[in-house]
C-alpha positions in Angstrom: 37.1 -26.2 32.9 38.4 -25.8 29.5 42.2 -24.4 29.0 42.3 -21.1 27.8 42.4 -20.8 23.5 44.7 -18.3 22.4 45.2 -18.0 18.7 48.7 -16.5 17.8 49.0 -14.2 14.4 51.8 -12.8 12.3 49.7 -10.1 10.5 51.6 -8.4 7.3 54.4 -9.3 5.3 56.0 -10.6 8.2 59.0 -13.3 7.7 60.3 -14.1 10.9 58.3 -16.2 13.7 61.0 -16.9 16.5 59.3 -14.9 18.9 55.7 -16.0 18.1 57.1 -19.4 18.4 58.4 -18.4 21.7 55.1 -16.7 22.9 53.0 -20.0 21.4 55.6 -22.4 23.8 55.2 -20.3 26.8 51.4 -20.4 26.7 51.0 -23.5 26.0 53.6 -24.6 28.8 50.7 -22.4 31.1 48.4 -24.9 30.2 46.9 -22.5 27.2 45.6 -23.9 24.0 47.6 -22.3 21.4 46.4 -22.4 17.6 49.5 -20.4 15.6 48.0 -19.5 11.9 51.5 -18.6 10.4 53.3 -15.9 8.5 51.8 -13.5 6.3 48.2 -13.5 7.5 45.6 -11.3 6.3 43.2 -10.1 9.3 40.6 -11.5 7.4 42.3 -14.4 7.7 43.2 -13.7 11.5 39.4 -12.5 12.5 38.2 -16.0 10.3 40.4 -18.5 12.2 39.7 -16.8 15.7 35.8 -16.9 14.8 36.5 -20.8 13.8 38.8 -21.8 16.5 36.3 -19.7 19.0 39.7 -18.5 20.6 39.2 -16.6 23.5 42.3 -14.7 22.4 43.9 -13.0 19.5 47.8 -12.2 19.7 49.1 -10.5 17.0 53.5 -10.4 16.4 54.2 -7.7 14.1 57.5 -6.5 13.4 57.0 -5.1 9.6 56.1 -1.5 11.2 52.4 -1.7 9.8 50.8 -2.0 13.4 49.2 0.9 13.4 46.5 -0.3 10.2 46.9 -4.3 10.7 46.3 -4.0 14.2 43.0 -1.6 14.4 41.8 -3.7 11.3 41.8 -7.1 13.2 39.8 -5.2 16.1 37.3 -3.6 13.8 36.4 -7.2 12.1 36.4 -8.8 15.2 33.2 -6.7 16.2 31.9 -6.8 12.9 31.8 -10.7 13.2 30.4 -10.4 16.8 33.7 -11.0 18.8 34.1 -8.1 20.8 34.3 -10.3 23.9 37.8 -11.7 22.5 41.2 -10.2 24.2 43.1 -8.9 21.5 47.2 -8.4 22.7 49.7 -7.4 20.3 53.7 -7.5 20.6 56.8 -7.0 18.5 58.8 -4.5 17.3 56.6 -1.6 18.8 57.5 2.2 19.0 56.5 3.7 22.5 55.0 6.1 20.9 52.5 4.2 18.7 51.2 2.0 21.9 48.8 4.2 23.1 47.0 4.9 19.9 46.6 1.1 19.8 45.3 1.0 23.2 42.8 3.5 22.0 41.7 1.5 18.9 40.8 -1.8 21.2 44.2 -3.2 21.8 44.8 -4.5 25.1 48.2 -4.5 25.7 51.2 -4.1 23.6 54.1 -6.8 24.4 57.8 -5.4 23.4 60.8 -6.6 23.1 62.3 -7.9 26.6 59.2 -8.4 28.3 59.0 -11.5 30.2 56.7 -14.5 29.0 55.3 -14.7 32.7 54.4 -11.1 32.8 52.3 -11.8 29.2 50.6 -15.4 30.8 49.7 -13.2 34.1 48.3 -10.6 32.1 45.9 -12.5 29.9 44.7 -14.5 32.9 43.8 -11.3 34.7 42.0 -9.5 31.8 40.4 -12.4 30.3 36.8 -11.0 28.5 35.1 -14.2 28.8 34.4 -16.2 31.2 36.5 -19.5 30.4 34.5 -23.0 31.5 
């Protein structure tokens, strides 16, 4: 059985990565395979590397405040390039209020500040869209 691919994305104008960094450790200390793309990706550039890297899932790290178009816009080209079956998580600097509307537009879960790195593994093992051999 292969290890799980997660690729990790700073989407935006983003310069900070500690917490990607963080997230990317953790994951791959769960016995993930972890591809990180780097600051200041495009979600063209997300949805290319994800399609490339055939990542079972996408975790986008935003903390610029642009969520609520980077995000959707990842999810929209992921089913234009056939992907739908990828779990796409997002985390960061989040308003309460915003998550929702994410979860609407295809966003599994939204990650914020002071959640544990356990609680992130647990939840991307349990909601997995593929089946991972």
């Amino acid at each position: 059985m292969r290890p799980i691919r997660v690729l990790i994305a700073k989407p935006g104008l983003d310069g900070h990565d500690r917490g990607a960094k963080v997230i990317a450790r953790a994951l791959r200390d769960a016995g993930m395979e972890v591809i990180y793309t780097g600051l200041r990706q495009t979600p063209e550039q997300i949805v290319a590397a994800a399609v490339q890297e055939d990542a079972d899932v996408v975790g986008l790290s935003i903390l610029s405040g642009a969520h609520n178009y980077l995000f959707p816009r990842v999810v929209d080209l992921m089913k234009k390039q056939g992907a739908d079956d990828v779990l796409i998580i997002g985390g960061g600097v989040i308003p309460e209020d915003d998550i929702p509307g994410l979860k609407k537009e295809g966003i599994a879960e939204i990650f914020t500040p002071g959640t544990t790195t356990t609680q992130m593994i647990d939840f991307i093992k349990s909601n997995l869209k593929r089946t991972v051999n």
